[in-house]
C-alpha positions as CSV (number, residue, x, y, z in Angstrom):
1,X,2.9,-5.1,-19.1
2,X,6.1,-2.6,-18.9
3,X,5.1,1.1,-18.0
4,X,5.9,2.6,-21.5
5,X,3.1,0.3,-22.8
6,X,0.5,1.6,-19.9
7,X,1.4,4.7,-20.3
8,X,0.0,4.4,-23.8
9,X,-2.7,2.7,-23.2
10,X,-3.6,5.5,-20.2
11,X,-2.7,8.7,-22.3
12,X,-5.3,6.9,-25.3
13,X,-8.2,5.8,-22.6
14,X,-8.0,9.2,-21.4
15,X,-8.0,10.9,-24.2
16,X,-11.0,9.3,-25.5
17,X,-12.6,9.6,-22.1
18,X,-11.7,13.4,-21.8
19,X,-13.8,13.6,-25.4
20,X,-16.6,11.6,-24.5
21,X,-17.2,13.8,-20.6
22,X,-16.6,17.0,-23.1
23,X,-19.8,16.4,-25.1
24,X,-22.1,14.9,-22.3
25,X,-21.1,17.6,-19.6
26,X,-22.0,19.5,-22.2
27,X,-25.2,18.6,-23.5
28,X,-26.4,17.9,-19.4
29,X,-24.6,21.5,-18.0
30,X,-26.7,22.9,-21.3
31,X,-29.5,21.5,-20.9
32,X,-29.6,22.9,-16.9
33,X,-28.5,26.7,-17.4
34,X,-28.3,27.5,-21.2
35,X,-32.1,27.6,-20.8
36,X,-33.7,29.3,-23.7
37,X,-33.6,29.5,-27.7
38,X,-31.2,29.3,-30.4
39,X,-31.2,29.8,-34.2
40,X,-31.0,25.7,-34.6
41,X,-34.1,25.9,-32.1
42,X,-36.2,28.3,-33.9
43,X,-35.2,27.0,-37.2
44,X,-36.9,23.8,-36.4
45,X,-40.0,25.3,-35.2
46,X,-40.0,27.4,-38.0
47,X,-39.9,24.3,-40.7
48,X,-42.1,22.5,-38.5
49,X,-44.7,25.0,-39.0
50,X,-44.4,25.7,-42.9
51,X,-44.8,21.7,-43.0
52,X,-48.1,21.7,-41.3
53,X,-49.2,24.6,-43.3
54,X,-48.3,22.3,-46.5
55,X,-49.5,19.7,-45.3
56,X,-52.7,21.1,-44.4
57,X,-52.9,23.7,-47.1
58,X,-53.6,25.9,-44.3
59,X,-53.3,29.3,-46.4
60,X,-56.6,31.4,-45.1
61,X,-56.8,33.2,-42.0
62,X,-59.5,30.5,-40.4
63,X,-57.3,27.7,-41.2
64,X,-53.8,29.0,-39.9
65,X,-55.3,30.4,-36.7
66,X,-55.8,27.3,-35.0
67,X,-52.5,26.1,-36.6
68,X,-50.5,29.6,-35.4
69,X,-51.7,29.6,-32.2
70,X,-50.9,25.7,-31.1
71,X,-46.8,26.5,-31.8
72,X,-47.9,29.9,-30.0
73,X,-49.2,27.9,-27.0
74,X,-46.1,25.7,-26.8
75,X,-43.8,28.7,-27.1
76,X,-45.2,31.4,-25.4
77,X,-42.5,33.9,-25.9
78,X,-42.7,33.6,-29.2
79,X,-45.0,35.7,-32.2
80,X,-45.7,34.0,-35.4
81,X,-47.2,36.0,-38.0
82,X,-48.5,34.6,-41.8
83,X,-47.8,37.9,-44.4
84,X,-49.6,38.0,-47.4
85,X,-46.6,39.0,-50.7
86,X,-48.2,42.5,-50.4
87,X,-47.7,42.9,-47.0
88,X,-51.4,41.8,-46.0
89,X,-51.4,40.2,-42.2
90,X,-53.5,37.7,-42.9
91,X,-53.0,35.9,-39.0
92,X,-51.2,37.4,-36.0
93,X,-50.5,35.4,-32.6
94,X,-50.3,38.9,-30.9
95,X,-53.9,40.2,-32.5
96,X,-52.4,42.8,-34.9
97,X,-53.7,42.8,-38.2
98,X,-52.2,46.1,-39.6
99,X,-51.1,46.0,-43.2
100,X,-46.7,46.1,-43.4
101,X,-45.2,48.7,-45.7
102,X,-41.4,48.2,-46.6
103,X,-39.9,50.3,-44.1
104,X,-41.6,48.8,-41.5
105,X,-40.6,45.1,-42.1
106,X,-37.1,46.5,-42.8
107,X,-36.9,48.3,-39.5
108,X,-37.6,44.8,-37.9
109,X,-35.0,43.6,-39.9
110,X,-32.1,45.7,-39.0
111,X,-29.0,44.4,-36.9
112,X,-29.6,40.8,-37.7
113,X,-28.1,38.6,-36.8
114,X,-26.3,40.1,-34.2
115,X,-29.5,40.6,-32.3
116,X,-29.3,36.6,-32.0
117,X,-26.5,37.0,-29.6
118,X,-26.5,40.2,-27.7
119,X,-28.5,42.8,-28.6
120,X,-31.3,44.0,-26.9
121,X,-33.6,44.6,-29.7
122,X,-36.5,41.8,-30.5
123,X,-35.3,38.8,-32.6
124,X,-36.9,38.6,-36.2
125,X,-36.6,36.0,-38.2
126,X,-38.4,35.9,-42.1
127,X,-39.5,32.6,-43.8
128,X,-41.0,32.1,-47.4
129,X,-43.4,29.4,-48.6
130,X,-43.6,28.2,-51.5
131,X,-39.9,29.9,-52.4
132,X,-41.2,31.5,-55.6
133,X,-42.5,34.9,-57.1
134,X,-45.8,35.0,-55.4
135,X,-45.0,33.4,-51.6
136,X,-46.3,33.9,-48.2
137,X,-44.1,34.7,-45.5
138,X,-43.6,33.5,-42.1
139,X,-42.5,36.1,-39.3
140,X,-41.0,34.6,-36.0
141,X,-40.4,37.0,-33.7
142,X,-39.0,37.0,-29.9
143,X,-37.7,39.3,-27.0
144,X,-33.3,38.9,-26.8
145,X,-34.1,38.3,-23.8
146,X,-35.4,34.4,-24.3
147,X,-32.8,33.1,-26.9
148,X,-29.9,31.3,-25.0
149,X,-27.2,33.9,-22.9
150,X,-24.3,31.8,-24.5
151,X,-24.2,31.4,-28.3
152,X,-21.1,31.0,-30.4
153,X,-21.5,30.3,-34.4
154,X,-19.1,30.1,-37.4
155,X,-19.5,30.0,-40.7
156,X,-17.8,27.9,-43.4
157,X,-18.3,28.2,-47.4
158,X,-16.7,24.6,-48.2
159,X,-16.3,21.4,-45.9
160,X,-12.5,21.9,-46.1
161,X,-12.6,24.7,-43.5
162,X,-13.5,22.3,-41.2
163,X,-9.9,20.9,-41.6
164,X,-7.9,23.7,-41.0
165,X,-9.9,23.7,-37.5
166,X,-9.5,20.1,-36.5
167,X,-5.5,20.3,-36.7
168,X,-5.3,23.1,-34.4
169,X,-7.8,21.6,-32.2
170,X,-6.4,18.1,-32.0
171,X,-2.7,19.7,-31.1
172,X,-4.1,21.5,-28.1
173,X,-5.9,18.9,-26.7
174,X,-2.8,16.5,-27.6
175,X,-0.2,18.9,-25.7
176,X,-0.9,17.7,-22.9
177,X,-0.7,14.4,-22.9
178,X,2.6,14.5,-25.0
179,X,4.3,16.9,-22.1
180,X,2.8,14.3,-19.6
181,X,4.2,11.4,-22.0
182,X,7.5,13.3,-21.8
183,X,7.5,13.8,-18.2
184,X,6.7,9.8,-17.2
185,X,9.3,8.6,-20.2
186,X,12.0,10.9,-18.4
187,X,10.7,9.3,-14.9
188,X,10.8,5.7,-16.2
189,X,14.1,6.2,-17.8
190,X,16.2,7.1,-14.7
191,X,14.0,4.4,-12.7
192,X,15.1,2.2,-15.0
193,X,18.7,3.3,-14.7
194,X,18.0,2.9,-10.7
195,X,16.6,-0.4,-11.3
196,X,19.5,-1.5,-13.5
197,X,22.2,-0.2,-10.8
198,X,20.4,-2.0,-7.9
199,X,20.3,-5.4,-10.3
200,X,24.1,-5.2,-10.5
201,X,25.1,-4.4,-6.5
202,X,26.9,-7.3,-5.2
203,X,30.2,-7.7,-2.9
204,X,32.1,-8.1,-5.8
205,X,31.6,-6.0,-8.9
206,X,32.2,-2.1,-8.9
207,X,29.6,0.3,-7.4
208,X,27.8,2.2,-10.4
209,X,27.3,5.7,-9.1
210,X,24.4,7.5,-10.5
211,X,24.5,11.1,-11.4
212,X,20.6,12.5,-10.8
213,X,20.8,16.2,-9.2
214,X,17.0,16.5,-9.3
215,X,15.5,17.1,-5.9
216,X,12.7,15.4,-6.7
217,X,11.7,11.7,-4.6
218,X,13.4,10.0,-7.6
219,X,16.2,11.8,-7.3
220,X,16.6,11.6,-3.0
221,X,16.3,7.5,-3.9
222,X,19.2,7.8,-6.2
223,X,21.2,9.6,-3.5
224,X,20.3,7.0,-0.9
225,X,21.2,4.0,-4.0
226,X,24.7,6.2,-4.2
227,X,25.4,6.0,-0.3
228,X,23.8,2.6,0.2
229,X,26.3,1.0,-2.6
230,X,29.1,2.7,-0.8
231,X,28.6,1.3,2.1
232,X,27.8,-2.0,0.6
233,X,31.2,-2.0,-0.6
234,X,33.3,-0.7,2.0
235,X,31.5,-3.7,4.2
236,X,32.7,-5.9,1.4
237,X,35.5,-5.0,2.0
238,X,35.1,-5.4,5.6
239,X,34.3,-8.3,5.2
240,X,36.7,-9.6,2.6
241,X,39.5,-7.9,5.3
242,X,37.9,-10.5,8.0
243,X,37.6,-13.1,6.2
244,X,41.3,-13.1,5.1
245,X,42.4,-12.9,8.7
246,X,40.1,-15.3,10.0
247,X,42.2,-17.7,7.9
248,X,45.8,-16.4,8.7
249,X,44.5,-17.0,12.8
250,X,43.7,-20.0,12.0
251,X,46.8,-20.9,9.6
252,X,48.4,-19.2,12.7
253,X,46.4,-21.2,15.4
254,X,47.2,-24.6,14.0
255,X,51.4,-23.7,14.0
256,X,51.2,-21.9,17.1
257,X,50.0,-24.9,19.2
258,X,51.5,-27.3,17.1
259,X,55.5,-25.8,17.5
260,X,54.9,-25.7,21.7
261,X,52.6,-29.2,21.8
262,X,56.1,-30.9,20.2
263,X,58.2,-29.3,22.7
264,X,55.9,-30.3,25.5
265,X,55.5,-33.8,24.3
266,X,59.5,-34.3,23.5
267,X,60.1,-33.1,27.2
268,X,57.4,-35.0,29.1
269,X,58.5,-38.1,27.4
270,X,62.1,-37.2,28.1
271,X,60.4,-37.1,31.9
272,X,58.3,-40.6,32.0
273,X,61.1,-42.9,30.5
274,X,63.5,-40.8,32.7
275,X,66.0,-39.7,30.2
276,X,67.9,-37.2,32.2
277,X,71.2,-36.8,33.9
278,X,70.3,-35.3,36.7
279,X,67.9,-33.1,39.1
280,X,68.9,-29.9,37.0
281,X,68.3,-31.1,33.5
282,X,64.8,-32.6,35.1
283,X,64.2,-29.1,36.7
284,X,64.8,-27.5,33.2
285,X,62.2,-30.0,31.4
286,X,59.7,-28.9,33.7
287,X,60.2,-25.0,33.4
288,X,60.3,-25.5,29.7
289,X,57.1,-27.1,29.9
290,X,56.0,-24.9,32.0
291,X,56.5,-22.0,29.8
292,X,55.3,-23.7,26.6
293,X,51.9,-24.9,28.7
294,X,51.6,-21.1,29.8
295,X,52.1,-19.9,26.2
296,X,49.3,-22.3,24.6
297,X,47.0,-20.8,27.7
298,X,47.9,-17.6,26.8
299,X,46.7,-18.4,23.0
300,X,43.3,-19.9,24.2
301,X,42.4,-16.9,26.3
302,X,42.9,-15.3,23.6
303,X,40.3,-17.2,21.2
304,X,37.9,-16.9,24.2
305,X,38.8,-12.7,24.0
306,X,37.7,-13.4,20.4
307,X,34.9,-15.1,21.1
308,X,33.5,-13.0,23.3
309,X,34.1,-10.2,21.7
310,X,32.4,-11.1,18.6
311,X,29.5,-12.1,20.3
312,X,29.4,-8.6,22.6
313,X,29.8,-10.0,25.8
314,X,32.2,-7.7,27.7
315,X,29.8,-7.6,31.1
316,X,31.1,-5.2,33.9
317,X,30.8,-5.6,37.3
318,X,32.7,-2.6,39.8
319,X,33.5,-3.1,43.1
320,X,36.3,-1.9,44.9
321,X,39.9,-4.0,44.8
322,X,43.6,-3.7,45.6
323,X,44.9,-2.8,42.2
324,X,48.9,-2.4,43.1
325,X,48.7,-5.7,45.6
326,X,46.9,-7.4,42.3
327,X,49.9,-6.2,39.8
328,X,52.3,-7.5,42.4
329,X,50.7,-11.2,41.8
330,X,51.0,-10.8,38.7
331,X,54.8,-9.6,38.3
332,X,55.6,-12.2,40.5
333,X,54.2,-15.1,38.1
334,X,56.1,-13.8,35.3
335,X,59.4,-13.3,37.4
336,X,59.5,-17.0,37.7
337,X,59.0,-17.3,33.7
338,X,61.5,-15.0,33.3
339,X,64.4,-16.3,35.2
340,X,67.8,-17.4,33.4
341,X,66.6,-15.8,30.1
342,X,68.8,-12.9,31.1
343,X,66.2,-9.7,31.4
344,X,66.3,-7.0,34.0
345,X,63.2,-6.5,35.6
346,X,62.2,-3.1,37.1
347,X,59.4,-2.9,39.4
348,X,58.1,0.1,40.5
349,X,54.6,-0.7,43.1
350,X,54.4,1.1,45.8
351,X,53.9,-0.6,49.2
352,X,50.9,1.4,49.8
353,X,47.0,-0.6,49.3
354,X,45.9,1.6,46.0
355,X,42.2,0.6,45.5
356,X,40.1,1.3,42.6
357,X,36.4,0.4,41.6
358,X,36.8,-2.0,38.9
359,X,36.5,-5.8,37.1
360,X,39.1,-7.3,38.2
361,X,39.4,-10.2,36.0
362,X,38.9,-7.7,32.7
363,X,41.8,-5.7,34.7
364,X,44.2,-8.5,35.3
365,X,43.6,-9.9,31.3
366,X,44.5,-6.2,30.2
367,X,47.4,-6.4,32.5
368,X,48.6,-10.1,31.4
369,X,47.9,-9.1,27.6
370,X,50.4,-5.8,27.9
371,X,53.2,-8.1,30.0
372,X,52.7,-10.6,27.2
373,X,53.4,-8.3,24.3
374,X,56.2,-6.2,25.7
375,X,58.1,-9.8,26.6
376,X,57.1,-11.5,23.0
377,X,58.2,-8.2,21.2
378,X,60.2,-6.6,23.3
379,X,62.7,-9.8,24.1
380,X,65.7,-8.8,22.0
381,X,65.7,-5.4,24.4
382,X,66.1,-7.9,27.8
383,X,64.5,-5.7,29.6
384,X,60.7,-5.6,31.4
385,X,59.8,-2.3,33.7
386,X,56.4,-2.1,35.5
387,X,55.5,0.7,37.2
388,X,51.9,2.1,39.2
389,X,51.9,5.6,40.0
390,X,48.2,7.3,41.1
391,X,46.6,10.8,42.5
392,X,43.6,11.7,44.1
393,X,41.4,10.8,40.8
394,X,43.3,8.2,38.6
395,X,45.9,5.5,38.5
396,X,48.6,5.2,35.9
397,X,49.7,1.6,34.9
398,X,53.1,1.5,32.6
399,X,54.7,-1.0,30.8
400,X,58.0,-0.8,29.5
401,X,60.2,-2.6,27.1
402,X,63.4,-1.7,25.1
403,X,63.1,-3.9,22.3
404,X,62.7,-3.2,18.5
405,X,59.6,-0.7,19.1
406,X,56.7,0.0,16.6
407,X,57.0,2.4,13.9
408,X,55.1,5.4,13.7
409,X,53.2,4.7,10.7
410,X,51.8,1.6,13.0
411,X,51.4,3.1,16.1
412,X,47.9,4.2,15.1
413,X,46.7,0.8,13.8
414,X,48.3,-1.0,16.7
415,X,45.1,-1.8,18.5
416,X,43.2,-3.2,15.6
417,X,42.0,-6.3,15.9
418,X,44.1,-9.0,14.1
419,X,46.5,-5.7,13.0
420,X,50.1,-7.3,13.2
421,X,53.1,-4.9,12.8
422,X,54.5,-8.0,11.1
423,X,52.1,-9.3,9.0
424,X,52.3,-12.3,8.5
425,X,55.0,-13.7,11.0
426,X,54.1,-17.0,12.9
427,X,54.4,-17.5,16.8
428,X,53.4,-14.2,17.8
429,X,50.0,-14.7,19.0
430,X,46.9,-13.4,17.1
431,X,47.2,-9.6,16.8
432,X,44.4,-9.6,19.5
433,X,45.8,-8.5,22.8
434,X,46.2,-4.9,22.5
435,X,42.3,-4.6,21.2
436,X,41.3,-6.4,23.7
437,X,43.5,-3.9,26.2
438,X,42.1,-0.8,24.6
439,X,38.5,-1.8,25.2
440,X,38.8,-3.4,28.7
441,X,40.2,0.2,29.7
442,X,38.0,2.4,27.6
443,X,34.7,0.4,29.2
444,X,36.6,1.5,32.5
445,X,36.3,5.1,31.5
446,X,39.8,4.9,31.1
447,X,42.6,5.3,27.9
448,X,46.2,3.6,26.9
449,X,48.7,5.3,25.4
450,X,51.9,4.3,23.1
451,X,55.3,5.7,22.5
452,X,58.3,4.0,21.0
453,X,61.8,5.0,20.2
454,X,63.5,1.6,19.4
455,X,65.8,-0.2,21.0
456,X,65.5,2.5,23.6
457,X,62.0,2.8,25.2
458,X,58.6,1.2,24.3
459,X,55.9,2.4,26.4
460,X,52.1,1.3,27.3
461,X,50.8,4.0,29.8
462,X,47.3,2.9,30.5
463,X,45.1,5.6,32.6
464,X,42.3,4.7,34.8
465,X,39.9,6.5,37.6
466,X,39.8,5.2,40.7
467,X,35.9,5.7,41.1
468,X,33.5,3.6,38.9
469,X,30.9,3.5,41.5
470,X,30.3,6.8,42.1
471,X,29.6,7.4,38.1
């Protein structure tokens, strides 16, 4: 059942149900407190007195005592009296048996009917039997102080009064139902806008913004729809961004091992069927396979960077080590890759044991990653410079290259991962390194720096404190 149609059904039970508590609250909250008499009341006693009388032919004083006085006993508070058409008493309940003279039964008469509902004076009320010329009457009389404290009566000529008083009833007691009707059709409309919206939120269709300014719960839920859709869509796009360069790393994988497995596998069969001239040209095999074995290690550390940083697993052990004795390892590996392609290496390390608290495997892969790019990117420049400076507090690690540099619109993005300054070039690596860099020194507390004029200076400053432990 949709909520339109039990809203219906709810505004129609509960209409009917408000009616039905009106009249029996009523008749049970009267029939507690509204103690006493009304004219209905004393009518019916009234006509059920004349009828016995009639019945009974109960005219004579002897015969209407017995009568008078049972209705008396009943009501107490009430005083019946028979009147003869000359103003006779012929039977009092209250023991008087003067004769009434005109004025007297008109004083009793005066200021009904208000005396029903107010007044203070005795309530009289004046009955004839038979209705002709020569009747008797029948006086009922009582204090205002036993008919009913609440009375409310109108009077109507014709039946089509009544009308006229139904309409304006049944629109007050409709109002508010309708403004209620109102109020839930306005709510179920903009739930069912909400409804709509969240039926349509997928990664691939447009977000439908919702305008609702209320400050009502309805309208708080369709301010948390409007953000949630957002950011359904910018991870869409997240998402969409990944996914597109999940496949160029692996279009880029399967030609960047390919291109370095031929070379290998020309040169080390060159080697087994001994194909070469002499100890030079054999020497030369090896250092090329030698480079292109290093170069395909340097890609799979890199998918294991990937790896392990997409499952979180960057774990950091500190302890102290011999940072500048470390670097000079590590500029001595790539001095032997480096000779006879024609770069000049500057090395700047001091003699000097400068120790640090750090991971030294995450330290040396930060290190080999920045050595990496400034040869790969930095080769047309043929030059490498390596430098360690420190103070009390920190050490500074540089890496310099004068090769074709990185723009300044891509200086910012430069440690994304899989951000490549040229897109979609092949043999370059992954576009991983330099992430990797940038979060191996921030979990050291540390930062790394860029500036680049091209052809002239390319520079990775990378800053670190020397005490980890301490922290």
């Amino acid at each position: 059942m949709k909520s339109r149609t039990k809203l219906w059904v709810i505004m129609l039970v509960s209409a009917a149900s408000s009616l039905v508590l009106f009249i029996l609250l009523s008749i049970v909250v009267g029939s507690i407190w509204a103690k006493g008499y009304n004219l209905e009341k004393l009518n019916a006693i009234s006509n059920e007195t004349l009828n016995s009388i009639e019945k009974q032919g109960a005219f004579d004083k002897d015969n209407l005592q017995p009568l008078l006085d049972s209705v008396h006993s009943r009501n107490p508070d009430l005083r019946l009296e028979w009147i003869a058409p000359d103003g006779t008493v012929i039977y009092d309940t209250s023991g008087e048996s003067e004769r009434y003279d005109f004025k007297q039964l008109v004083d009793r008469m005066v200021n009904m009917p208000n005396n029903l509902w107010g007044a203070d004076e005795p309530v009289t009320l004046v009955y004839s039997f038979p209705p002709s010329e020569q009747s008797y009457y029948l006086l009922l009389s009582l204090p205002s102080e036993a008919m009913q404290e609440g009375q409310y009566f109108f009077y109507v000529r014709t039946n089509k009064v009544i009308y006229t008083l139904i309409l304006p009833f049944l629109l007050s007691a409709l109002v508010p139902y309708l403004l209620s009707l109102w109020f839930f059709s306005s709510i179920n409309r903009r739930i069912g806008k909400l409804n709509k919206a969240l039926n349509q939120v997928n990664f691939r269709s447009d977000v439908i913004v919702l305008d609702d300014k209320s400050k009502d719960e309805i309208g708080q839920l369709t301010r948390h729809y409007n953000e949630m859709a957002h950011r359904i869509q910018s991870q869409a796009g997240q998402i969409k961004q990944f996914e597109n360069r999940r496949k160029l790393l692996l279009s880029n994988l399967s030609h960047d091992l390919r291109t370095p497995l031929t070379i290998i596998l020309g040169y080390a069969e060159t080697i087994r069927i001994g194909a070469y001239k002499d100890e030079n040209k054999l020497q030369a095999a090896a250092k090329i396979i030698l480079q292109r074995s290093r170069y395909m290690d340097n890609l799979l550390d890199q998918l294991l960077d990937i790896s392990r940083q997409e499952e979180d697993v960057l774990e950091l052990h500190f302890s102290p080590h011999n940072l500048s004795e470390m670097m000079r390892k590590i500029t001595a590996d790539y001095l032997l890759i480096l000779d006879g392609q024609g770069f000049t290496i500057e090395v700047d390390i001091p003699d000097k044991d400068v120790e640090i608290d750090m991971n030294e495997a995450l330290i040396e892969r930060a290190f080999r990653n920045l050595l990496d790019n400034a040869i790969r990117y930095g080769n047309d420049g043929h030059y490498l410079g390596i430098g360690l400076t420190d103070d009390e507090d920190e050490v500074y690690i540089s890496v310099k290259d004068r090769g074709r540099g990185i723009a300044p619109e891509d200086q910012e993005r430069i440690f994304e991962r899989f951000y490549r300054v040229d897109g979609g070039r092949r043999g370059d690596g992954f576009g991983f390194g330099l992430s990797i860099v940038r979060e191996i020194v921030e979990s050291h507390h540390g930062s790394v720096h860029l500036s680049s004029d091209p052809h002239t200076e390319t520079l990775f400053q990378v800053r670190l404190p020397k005490n980890q432990l301490d922290d």
